[in-house]
N, C-alpha and C positions, 0 to 999 in steps of 0.2 A: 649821531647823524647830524650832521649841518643845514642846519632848516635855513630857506633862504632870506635875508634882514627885510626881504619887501614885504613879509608876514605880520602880522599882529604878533609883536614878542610877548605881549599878553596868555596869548593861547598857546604860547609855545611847548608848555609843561602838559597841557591838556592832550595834544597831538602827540606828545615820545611816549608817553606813559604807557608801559601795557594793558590792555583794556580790551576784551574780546565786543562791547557796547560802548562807545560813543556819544553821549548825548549834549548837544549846545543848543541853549534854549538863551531865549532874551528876548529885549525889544526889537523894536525895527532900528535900522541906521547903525546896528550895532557891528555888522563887518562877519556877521556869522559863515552863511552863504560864501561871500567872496574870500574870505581865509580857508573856508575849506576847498575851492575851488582851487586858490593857490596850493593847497598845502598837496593836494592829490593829481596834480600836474606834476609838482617836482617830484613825486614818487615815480609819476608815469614817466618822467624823463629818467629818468635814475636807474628803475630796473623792472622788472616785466611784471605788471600785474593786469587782472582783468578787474574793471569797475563797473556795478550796477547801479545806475544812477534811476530812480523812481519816485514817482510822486503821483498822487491820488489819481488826479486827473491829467491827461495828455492826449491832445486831439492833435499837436502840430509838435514838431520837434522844438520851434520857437519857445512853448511853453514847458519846457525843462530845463535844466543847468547848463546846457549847449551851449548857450550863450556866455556865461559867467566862463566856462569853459574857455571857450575860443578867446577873450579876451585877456583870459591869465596868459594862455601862452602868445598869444603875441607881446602882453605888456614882459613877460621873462626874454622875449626875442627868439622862440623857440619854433615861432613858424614854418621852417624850412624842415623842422624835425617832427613833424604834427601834420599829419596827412587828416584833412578836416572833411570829410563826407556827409553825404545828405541826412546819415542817421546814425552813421558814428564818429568815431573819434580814433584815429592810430598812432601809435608813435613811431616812427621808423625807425629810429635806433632800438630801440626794446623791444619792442610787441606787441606796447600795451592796448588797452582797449578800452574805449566807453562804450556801453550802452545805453540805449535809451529806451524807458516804458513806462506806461503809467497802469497802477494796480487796477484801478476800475474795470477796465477791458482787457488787462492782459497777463489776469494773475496765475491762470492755468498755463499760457507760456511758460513765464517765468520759474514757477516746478519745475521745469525741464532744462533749464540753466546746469550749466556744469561749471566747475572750477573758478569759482565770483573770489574774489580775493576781498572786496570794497564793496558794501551794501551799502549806498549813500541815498538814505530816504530823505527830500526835502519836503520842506509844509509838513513834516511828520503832526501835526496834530491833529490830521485825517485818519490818519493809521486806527487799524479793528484790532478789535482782538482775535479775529475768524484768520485776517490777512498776516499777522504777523505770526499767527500758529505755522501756517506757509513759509513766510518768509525766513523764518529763522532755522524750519529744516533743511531748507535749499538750499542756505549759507555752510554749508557743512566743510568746506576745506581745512586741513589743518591752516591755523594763524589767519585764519580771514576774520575779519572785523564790518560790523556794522555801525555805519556813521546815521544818528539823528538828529535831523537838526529843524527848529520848526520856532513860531513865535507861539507863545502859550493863546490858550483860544477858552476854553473851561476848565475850571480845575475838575470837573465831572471825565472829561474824556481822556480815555485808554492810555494814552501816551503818558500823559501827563501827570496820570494818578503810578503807573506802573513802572514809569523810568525817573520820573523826578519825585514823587514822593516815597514812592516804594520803591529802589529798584532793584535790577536783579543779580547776581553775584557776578562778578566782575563786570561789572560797568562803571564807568567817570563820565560824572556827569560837571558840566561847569554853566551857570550863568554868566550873559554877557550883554553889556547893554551900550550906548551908544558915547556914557561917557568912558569906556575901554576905548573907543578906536583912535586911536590916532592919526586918522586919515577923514575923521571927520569935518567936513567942508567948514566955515564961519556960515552960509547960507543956511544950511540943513540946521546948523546948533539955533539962528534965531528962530527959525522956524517950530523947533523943539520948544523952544524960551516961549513963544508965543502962545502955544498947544497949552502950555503947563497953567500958562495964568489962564485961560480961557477957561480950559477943563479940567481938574488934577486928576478928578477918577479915569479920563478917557486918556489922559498922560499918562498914567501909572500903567494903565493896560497896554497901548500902544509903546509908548516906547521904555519902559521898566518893565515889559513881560511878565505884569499881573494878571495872571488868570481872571476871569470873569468868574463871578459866582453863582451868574443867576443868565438863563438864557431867558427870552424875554417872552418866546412861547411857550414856556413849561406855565400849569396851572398852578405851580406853586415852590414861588423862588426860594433859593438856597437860602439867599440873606436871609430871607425873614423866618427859615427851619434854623437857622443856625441862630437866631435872637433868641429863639423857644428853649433852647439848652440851659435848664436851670432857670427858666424865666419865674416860676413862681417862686425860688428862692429872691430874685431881684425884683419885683413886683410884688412880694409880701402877700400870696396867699396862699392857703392848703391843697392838700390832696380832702377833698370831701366833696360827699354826693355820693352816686350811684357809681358800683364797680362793675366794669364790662371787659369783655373779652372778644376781640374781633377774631375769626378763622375762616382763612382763606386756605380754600382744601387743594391740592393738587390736581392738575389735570394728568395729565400723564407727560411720560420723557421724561427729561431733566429738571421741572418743574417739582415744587418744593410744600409742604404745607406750611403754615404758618400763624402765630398765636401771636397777638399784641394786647398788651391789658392795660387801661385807662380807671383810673381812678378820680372822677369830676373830671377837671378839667387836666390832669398829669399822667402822662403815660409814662411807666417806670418800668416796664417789664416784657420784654418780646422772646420770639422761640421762633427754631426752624428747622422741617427734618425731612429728609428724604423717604417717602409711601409708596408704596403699588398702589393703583387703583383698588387691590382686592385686598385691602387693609386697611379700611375704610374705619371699622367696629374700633383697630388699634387704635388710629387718629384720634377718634371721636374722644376715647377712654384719654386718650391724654388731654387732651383741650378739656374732658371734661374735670379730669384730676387740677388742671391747673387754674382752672373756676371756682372747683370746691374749694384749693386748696385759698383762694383769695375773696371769697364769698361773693364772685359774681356770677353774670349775665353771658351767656353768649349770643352772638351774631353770626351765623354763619353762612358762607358762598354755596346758593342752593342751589345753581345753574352746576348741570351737567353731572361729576361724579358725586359733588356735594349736594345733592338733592336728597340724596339719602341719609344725609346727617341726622336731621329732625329726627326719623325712625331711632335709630342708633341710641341717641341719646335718650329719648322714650324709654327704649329696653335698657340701659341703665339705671336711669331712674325706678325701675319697676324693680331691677334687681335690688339696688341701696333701699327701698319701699321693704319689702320683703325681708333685708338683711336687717330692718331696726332705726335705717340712717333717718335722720331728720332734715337733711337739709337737701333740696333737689337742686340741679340747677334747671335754672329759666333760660329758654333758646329763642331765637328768631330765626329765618330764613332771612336772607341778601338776595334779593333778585334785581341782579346790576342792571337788568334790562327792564326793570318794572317803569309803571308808571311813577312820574313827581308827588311825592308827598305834597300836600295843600297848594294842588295845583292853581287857584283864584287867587292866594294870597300876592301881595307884592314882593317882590325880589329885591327892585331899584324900581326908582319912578320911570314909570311907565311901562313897566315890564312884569307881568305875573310870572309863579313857577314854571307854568306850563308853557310858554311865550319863550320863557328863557333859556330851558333843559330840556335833552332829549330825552334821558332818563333818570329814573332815580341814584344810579354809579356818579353822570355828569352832578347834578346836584348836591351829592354827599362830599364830593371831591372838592366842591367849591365852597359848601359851607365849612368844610374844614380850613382850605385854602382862607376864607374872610377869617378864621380865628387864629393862621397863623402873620396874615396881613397887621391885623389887628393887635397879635401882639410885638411886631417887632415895631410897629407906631408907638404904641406905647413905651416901649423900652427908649427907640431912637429919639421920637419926640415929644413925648410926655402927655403924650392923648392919653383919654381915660374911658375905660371900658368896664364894665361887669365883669365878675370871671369865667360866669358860661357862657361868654364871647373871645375867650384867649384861651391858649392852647400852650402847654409846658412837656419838654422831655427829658427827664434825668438825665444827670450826666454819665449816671452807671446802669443807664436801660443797657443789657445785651442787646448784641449786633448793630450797636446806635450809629458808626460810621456806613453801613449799608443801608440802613435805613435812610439815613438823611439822602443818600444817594437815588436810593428808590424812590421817595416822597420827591426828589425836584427832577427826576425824568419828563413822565410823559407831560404829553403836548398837548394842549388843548385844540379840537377837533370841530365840527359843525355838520349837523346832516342837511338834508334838502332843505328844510324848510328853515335856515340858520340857527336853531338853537345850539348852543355848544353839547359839545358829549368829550368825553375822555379817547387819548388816542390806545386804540384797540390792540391787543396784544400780538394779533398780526402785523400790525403796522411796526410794531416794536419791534418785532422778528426782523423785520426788512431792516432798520437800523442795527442789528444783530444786538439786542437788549433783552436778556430775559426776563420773563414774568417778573413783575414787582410786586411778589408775594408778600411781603411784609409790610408793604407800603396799603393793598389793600386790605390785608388786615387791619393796620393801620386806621384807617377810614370810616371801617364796620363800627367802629368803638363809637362812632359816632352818627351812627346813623339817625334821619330827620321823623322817622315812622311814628307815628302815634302809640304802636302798640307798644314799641321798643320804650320811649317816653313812659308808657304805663308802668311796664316792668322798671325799668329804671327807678320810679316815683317808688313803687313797694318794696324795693330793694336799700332806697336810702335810710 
């Protein structure tokens, strides 16, 4: 096929290549957008395809490829062959066709699409993973292909983990940034020049299409979970103290139980399984085998089905009693909606626990969040901390890439009265994020409770 020379010869290998997924990712100024806009003109001139053109959001036809559009073909001189309408796009010698929608409002349309040849998501780093379960059964023609193309936004989001880190079998994916273009102005390159010295990290994002690590309302940024990786191996201190065991029991649906164990200040050991609600006894018996089998403590999510944990492990206990066993395990209840531990104490000046936190879930989330603050200070800057103020994850905890995922989700929240609270599992539905079952496990290992502290004390 003869691609036409006013294209990025750059991307020329990227475009012929068979590839049922498409993905061009980079910074800004990098000609992403407008090569693909060329390159799916000259197809539409050429020979008969139907093109879906979508992006998150679209309130005006103005705000989608329309434009990029309309100016490939007139810069190719194909105006007279390109019938340009208020919402589409034709070609007169072929057939072709653009469309125009945006997924936000019009994804139940778009299921109903027939014969798409060209799925060309742009901004794809809004993309769900609820919408592309969609989108990718609706592209079903034989030889249709879907184009993504988007600037990187978090290395947390959907697109980004699924098509450029992981992706899926036949896809080509290509980076491209703005020193590929050729057609890059001298104006835009000083403006670059300027950007770089001023800022490098906000350079490197913007226009080198580094992900972001760390969103700025998450209660607990990537960066400083990703310091914690091995951080007591680099900071020179042990696993000692008190062994604990967080379990975060399942609610029901697709919701998961889940086991994290913390050793002082070093979590090395997580678990995750799918329960019935009516399999409560099973659960328990496992979180309780993996206490014994580590000599700890549990904490366990007492709200709702796990309220009945406590019983549970009682009649364990009673049976290992009876069977000869010597050693019980010690549990606690989690009541994420309870009241703040030493609610008069100070937090930060000027602020007590109870001043600060809605509840006891917000507060455990944050004193964990200060010990992984705290440790990635230490690591980057050479602050100096206690170690029951820093927080460490082996590098061979299971599930430790979903984990770190989990732990920098949610969002920090605030009720009427401004204290902060953690953003609630419903709100997390809305973002289409499930339960971060491991992550509050996670949490529990560390709860602020006095009683927990007791057991802890008797235990080390």
């Amino acid at each position: 096929m003869e691609v036409s020379p006013s294209l990025n010869p750059a991307l020329r290998d990227f475009w012929l290549v068979p590839a049922r997924n498409r993905v061009l990712y980079g910074g800004r100024a990098s000609s992403k957008s407008w090569d693909a806009a060329g390159f799916v003109t000259f197809l539409a001139a050429t020979c008969r395809i139907r093109v879906l053109c979508v992006r998150q959001f679209q309130n005006k036809i103005e705000e989608s490829v329309y434009t990029l559009l309309k100016h490939q073909i007139e810069r190719f001189g194909l105006r007279k062959k390109f019938q340009v309408l208020d919402n589409k796009i034709r070609s007169r010698k072929t057939g072709s066709e653009f469309l125009f929608y945006g997924l936000w409002r019009s994804i139940d349309e778009i299921k109903s699409l027939e014969g798409i040849d060209i799925l060309w998501i742009e901004e794809g780093h809004s993309l769900t993973a609820a919408q592309w379960e969609i989108l990718e059964a609706t592209i079903r023609k034989q030889g249709s292909q879907v184009w993504i193309i988007f600037n990187p936004r978090l290395a947390t989001d959907f697109v980004f983990k699924n098509f450029v880190v992981n992706p899926p079998p036949d896809t080509v994916v290509r980076q491209i940034n703005y020193d590929e273009n050729p057609f890059l102005s001298e104006t835009m390159r000083k403006v670059i020049e300027a950007a770089k010295a001023k800022d490098f990290d906000l350079y490197e994002h913007i226009y080198l299409g580094v992900p972001r690590s760390d969103e700025e309302s998450t209660i607990i940024k990537r960066s400083w979970i990703m310091a914690a990786i091995d951080a007591h191996k680099v900071l020179g201190f042990e696993a000692s103290g008190s062994k604990r065991i967080g379990y975060d029991v399942a609610d029901s649906g697709l919701d998961k139980c889940a086991n994290v164990f913390a050793h002082g200040s070093v979590v090395s050991w997580a678990d995750e399984w799918k329960a019935g609600e009516d399999e409560l006894l099973k659960s328990c018996s496992r979180t309780y085998n993996a206490a014994k089998e580590r000599g700890a403590s549990v904490t366990y999510d007492s709200i709702g089905v796990g309220a009945g944990s406590g019983a549970k492990f009682n009649e364990i206990n009673e049976q290992r009693k009876t069977e000869g066993e010597i050693f019980m395990v010690h549990h606690e209840g989690f009541n994420a909606g309870g009241s703040v531990w030493d609610p008069d104490s100070i937090y930060m000046p000027g602020r007590t626990n109870k001043d600060m936190f809605s509840n006891i879930k917000a507060q455990t989330w944050w004193m964990v969040g200060d010990r992984f603050r705290n440790t990635y200070n230490a690591i980057h800057k050479g602050e100096k901390f206690p170690e029951d103020q820093l927080i460490s994850i082996s590098s061979d905890c299971p599930f430790l890439d979903k984990l770190i995922d989990e732990l920098s989700t949610p969002r920090r929240d605030y009720d009427q009265n401004g204290r902060v609270k953690v953003e609630s599992k419903k709100d997390l539905a809305k973002r289409e994020i499930p339960s971060p079952n491991l992550a509050d496990g996670f949490v529990m290992c560390f709860p602020p409770t006095a009683r927990a502290l007791d057991i802890w004390a008797k235990l080390a």
